[in-house]
DRENTIMAR-882914 format. One record per residue (C-alpha): x, y negated, z; residue number from 1. Coordinates in steps of 0.5 Angstrom, whole numbers, plus 500, padded with zeros to 3 digits. Last residue first. Layout:
residues N
+-----+-----+-----+-----+
|   u |   v |   w |  nr |
+-----+-----+-----+-----+
|   X |   Y |   Z | NUM |
...
+-----+-----+-----+-----+
end
This chain:
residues 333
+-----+-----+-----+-----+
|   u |   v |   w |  nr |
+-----+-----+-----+-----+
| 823 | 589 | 807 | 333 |
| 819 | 587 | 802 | 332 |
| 822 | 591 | 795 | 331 |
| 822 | 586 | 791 | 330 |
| 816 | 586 | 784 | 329 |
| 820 | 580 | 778 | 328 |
| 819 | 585 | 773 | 327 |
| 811 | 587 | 775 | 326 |
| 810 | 580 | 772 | 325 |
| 807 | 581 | 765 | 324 |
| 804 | 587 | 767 | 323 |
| 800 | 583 | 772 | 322 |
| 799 | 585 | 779 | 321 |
| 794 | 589 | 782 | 320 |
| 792 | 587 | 789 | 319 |
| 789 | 592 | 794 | 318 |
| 791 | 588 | 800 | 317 |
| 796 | 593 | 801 | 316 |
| 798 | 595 | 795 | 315 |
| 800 | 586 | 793 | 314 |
| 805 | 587 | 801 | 313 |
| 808 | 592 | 798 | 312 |
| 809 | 590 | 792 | 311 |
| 812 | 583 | 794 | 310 |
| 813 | 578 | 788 | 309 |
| 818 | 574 | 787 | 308 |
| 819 | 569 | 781 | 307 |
| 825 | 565 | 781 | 306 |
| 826 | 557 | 779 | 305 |
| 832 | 554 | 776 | 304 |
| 835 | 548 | 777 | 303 |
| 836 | 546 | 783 | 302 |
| 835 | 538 | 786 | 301 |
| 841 | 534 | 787 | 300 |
| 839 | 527 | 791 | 299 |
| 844 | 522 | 788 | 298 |
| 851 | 521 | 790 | 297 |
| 853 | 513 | 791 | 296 |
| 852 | 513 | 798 | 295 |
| 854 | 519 | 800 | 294 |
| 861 | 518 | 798 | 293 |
| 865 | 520 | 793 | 292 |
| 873 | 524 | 790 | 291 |
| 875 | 523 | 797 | 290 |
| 877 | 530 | 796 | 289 |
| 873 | 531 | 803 | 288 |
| 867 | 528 | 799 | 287 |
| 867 | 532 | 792 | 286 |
| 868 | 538 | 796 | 285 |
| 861 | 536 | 800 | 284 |
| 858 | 535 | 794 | 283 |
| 860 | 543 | 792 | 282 |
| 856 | 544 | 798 | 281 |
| 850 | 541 | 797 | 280 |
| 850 | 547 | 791 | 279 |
| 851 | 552 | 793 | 278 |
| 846 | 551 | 799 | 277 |
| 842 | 550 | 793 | 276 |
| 843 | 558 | 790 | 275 |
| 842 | 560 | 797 | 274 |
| 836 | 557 | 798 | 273 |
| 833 | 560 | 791 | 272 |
| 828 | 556 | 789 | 271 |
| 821 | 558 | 788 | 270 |
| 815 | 562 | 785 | 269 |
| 813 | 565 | 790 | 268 |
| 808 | 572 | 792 | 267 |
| 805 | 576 | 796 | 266 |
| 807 | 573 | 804 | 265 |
| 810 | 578 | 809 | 264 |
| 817 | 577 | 811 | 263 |
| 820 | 579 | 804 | 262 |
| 815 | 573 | 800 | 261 |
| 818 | 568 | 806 | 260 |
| 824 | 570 | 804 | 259 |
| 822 | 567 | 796 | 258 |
| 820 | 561 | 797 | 257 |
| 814 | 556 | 797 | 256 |
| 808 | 562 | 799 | 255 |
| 803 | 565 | 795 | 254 |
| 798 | 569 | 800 | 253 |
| 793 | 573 | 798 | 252 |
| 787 | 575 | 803 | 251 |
| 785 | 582 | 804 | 250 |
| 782 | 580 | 811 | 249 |
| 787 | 586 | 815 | 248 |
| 793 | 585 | 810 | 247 |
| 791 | 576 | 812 | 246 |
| 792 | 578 | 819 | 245 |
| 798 | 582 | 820 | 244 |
| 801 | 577 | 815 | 243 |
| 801 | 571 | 819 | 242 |
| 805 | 574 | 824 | 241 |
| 810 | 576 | 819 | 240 |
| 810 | 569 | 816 | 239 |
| 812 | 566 | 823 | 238 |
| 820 | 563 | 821 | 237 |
| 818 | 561 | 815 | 236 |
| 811 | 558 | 818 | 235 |
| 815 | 553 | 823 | 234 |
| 820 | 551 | 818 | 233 |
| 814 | 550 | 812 | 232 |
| 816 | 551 | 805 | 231 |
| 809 | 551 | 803 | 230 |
| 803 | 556 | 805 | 229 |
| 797 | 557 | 799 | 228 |
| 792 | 562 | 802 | 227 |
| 787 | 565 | 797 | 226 |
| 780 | 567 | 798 | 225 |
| 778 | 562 | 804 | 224 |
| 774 | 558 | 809 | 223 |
| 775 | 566 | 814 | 222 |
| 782 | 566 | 812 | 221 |
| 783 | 560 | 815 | 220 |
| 781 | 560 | 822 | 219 |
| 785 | 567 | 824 | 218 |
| 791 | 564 | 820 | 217 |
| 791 | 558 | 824 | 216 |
| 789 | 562 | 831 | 215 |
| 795 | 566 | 829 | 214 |
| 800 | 560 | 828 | 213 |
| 799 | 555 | 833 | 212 |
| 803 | 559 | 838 | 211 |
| 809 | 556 | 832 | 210 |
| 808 | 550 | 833 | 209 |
| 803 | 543 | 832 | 208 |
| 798 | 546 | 826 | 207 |
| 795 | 545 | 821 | 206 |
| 788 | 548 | 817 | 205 |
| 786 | 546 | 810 | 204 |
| 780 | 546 | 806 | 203 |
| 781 | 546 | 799 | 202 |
| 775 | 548 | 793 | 201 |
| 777 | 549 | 786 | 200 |
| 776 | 545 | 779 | 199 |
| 783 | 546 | 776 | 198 |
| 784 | 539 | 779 | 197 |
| 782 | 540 | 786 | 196 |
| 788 | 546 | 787 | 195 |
| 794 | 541 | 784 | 194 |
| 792 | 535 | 788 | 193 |
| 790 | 539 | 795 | 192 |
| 798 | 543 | 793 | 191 |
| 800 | 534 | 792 | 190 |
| 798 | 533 | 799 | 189 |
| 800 | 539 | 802 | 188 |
| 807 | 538 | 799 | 187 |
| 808 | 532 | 802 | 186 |
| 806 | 534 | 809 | 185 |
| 810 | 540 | 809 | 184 |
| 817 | 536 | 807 | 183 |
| 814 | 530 | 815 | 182 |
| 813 | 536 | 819 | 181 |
| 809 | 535 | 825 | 180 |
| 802 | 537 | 821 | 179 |
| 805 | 544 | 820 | 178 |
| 803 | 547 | 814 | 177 |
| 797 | 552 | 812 | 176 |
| 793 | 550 | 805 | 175 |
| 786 | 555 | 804 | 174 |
| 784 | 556 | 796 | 173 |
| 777 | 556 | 795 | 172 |
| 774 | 559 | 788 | 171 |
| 779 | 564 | 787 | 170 |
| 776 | 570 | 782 | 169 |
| 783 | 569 | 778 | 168 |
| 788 | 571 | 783 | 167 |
| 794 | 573 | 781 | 166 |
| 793 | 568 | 775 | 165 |
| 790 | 563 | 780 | 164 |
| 796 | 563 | 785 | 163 |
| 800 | 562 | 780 | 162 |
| 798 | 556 | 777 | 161 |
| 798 | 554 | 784 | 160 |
| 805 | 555 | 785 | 159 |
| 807 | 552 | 777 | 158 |
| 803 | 545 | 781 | 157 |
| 809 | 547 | 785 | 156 |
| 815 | 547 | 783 | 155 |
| 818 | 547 | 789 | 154 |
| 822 | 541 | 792 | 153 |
| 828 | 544 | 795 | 152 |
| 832 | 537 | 795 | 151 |
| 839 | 537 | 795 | 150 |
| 845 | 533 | 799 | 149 |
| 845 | 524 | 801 | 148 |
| 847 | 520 | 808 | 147 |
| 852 | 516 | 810 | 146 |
| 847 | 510 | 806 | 145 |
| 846 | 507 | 800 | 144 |
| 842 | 513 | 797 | 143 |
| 841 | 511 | 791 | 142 |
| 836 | 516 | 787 | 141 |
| 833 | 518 | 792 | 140 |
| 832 | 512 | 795 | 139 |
| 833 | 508 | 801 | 138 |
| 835 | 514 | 804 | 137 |
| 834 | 519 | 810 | 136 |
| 827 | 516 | 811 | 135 |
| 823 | 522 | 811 | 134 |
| 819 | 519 | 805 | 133 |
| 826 | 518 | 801 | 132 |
| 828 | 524 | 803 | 131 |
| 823 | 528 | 800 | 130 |
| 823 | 536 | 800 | 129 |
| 830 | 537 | 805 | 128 |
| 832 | 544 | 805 | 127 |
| 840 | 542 | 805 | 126 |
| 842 | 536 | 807 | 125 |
| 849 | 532 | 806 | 124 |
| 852 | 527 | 813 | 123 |
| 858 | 522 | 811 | 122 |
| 860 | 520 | 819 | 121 |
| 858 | 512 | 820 | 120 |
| 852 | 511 | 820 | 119 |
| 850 | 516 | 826 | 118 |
| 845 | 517 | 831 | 117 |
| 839 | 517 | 827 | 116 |
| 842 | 520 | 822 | 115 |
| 844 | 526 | 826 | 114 |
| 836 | 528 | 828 | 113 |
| 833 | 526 | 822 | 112 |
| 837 | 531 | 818 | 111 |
| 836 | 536 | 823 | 110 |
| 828 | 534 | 822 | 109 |
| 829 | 535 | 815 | 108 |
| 833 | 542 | 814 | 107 |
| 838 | 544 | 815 | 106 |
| 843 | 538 | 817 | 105 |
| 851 | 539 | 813 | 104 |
| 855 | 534 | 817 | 103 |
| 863 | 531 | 815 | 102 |
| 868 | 529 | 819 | 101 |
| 867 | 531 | 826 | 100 |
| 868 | 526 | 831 |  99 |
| 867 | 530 | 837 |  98 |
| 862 | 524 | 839 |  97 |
| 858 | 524 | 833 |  96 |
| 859 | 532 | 833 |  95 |
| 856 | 533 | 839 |  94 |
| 851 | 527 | 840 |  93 |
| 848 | 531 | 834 |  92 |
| 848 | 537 | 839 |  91 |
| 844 | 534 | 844 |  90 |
| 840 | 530 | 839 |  89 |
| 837 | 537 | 836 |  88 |
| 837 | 541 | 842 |  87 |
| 831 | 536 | 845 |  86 |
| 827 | 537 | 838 |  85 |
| 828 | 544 | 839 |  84 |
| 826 | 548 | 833 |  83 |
| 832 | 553 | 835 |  82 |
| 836 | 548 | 834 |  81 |
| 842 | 551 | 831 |  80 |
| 850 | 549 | 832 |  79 |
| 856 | 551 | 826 |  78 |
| 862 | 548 | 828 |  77 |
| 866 | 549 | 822 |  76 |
| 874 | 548 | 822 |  75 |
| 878 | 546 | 816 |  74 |
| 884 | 547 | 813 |  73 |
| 884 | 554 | 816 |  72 |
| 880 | 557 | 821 |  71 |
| 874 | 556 | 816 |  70 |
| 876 | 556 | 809 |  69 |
| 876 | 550 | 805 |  68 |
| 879 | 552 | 797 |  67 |
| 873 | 551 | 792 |  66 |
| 870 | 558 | 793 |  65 |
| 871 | 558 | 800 |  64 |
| 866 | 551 | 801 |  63 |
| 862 | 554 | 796 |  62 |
| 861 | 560 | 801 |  61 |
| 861 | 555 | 806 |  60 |
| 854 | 551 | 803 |  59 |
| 851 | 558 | 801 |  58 |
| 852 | 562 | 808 |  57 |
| 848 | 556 | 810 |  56 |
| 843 | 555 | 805 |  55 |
| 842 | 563 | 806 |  54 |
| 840 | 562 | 814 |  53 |
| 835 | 556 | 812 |  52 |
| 831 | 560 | 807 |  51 |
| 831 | 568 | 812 |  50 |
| 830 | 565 | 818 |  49 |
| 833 | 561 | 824 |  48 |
| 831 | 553 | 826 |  47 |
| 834 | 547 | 825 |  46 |
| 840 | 548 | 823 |  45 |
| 846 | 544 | 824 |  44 |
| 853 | 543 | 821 |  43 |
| 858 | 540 | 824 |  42 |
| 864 | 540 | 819 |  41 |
| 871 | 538 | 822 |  40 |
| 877 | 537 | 817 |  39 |
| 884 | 540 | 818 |  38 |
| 891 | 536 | 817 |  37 |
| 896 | 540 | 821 |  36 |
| 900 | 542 | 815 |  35 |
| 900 | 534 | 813 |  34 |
| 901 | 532 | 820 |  33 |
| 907 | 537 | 821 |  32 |
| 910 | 535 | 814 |  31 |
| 909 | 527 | 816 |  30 |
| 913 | 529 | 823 |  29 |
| 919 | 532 | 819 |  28 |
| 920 | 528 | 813 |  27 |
| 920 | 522 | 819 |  26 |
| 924 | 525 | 825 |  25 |
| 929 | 527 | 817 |  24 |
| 929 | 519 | 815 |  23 |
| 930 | 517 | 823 |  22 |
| 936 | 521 | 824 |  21 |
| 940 | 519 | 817 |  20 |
| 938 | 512 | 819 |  19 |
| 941 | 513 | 826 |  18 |
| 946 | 517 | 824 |  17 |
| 948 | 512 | 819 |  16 |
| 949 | 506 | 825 |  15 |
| 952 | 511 | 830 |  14 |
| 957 | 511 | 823 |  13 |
| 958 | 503 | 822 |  12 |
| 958 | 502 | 831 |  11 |
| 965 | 506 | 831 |  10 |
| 968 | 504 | 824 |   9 |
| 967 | 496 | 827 |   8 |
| 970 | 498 | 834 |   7 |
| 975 | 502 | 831 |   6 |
| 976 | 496 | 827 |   5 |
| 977 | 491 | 832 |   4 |
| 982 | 497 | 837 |   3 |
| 986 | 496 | 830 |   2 |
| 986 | 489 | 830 |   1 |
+-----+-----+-----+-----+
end
């Protein structure tokens, strides 16, 4: 009976070993996998300038704000195109096959390029006119898909208006966009709107990239007496060039945002990108909080306007800026 019931006390205490071991693997296995625990966001930008640069230290600074810092509870893999349609796909093949977590696209090529290989992985945009009518959503008021983010629509029928009062002797406006993009299309059409319906003339000219732009510009300011450009990617990135032309020719310029106002254009009355980077990024939070899915976040638009007017550039062509406006004169850079 004694040899039995050592046997018995023997088996009972390896048994509560076994069960105090097993409780104290698993306390310490979910603690580590809850420190480990880190979301991947890929993002990716189209193309570098002034607009999509500040969407995007927009979006992380709202990441930060709201306690996702970089290196720490989350990983970014910041990825650009530079205008690359090639690019593009290499790196949104990337992320899918990395399996990131969340996707910030920048601007609506970016936008087209991940959706197109992914259903699955929530992606958000950033500087995307109309995702509707690129397609990126069922509508923009109930996605239905992996995809949703902010729009930067300009108020531009309030550009026009713009125009006419910096340049009240217009009686022709000329509209540069790039024929390939799909935001730039849309606000042409509803600029040609705006301008026919004050009674002014509208010609345009496109182009397919950016060795386009000189001879575009060059085309333009000879059928014209303002020039109108919207937030268009490819003329973002090449507004210096086009002011080397019209300060020669004394053509106004009104442009869709602000950067593009610094980098040569006159004026804008627009969004700020930071502001909007901002903001797609707080719906990224409600994302990794589980607290919403793409599918049911609407598409956000900004909620404020800035007036930018570019002094240096209104000198150089001789330009007098209107008293009521001088408060919103930036120093070009």
């Amino acid at each position: 009976m004694k040899k039995h019931g050592k046997k018995l006390m023997t088996a009972v205490l390896v048994a509560a070993v076994i069960v105090l071991g097993a409780g104290c693997s698993s306390s310490g296995t979910s603690g580590t996998k809850e420190e480990s625990k880190s979301a991947t966001i890929g993002i990716v930008q189209y193309v570098d300038h002034v607009a999509l640069d500040a969407a995007r230290e927009g979006f992380v600074t709202a990441l930060a704000d709201n306690g996702y810092t970089d290196g720490d509870n989350i990983t970014l893999d910041i990825q650009n195109s530079q205008g690359d349609q090639s690019n593009l796909s290499t790196i949104s093949d990337r992320f899918v096959s990395n399996k990131v977590d969340l996707v910030l696209a920048i601007a609506t090529p970016a936008a087209q390029a991940i959706a197109g290989k992914t259903t699955e992985i929530p992606i958000l945009g950033t500087a995307i006119t109309d995702y509707e009518a690129a397609r990126l959503v069922k509508t923009n008021e109930e996605p239905g898909g992996n995809v949703s983010g902010t729009t930067d629509m300009n108020p531009i029928k309030e550009q026009i208006d713009l125009l006419v009062k910096l340049v009240p002797t217009a009686k022709t406006v000329g509209v540069l966009y790039t024929s390939g993009e799909d935001n730039s299309i849309i606000q042409a059409k509803m600029a040609k709107e705006a301008i026919e319906k004050l009674g002014l003339n509208y010609v345009e000219v496109t182009v397919t990239n950016s060795n386009d732009v000189q001879q575009a510009t060059q085309s333009i300011v000879s059928q014209c007496d303002a020039i109108y450009i919207p937030t268009d990617n490819v003329f973002a990135s090449a507004m210096p060039q086009v002011q080397s032309i019209t300060s020669q020719s004394k053509t106004p310029v009104i442009c869709g945002e602000s950067g593009m106002v610094e980098s040569g254009g006159l004026a804008t009355l627009g969004i700020s990108y930071s502001d909007l980077g901002y903001q797609t990024g707080l719906m990224a939070v409600k994302i990794l909080k589980g607290e919403a899915k793409p599918a049911t976040m609407p598409i956000e638009a900004a909620t404020k306007f800035e007036y930018a007017i570019n002094g240096a550039v209104a000198e150089e062509i001789g330009l007098t800026i209107p008293s009521d406006l001088s408060q919103y004169v930036i120093t070009a850079k």
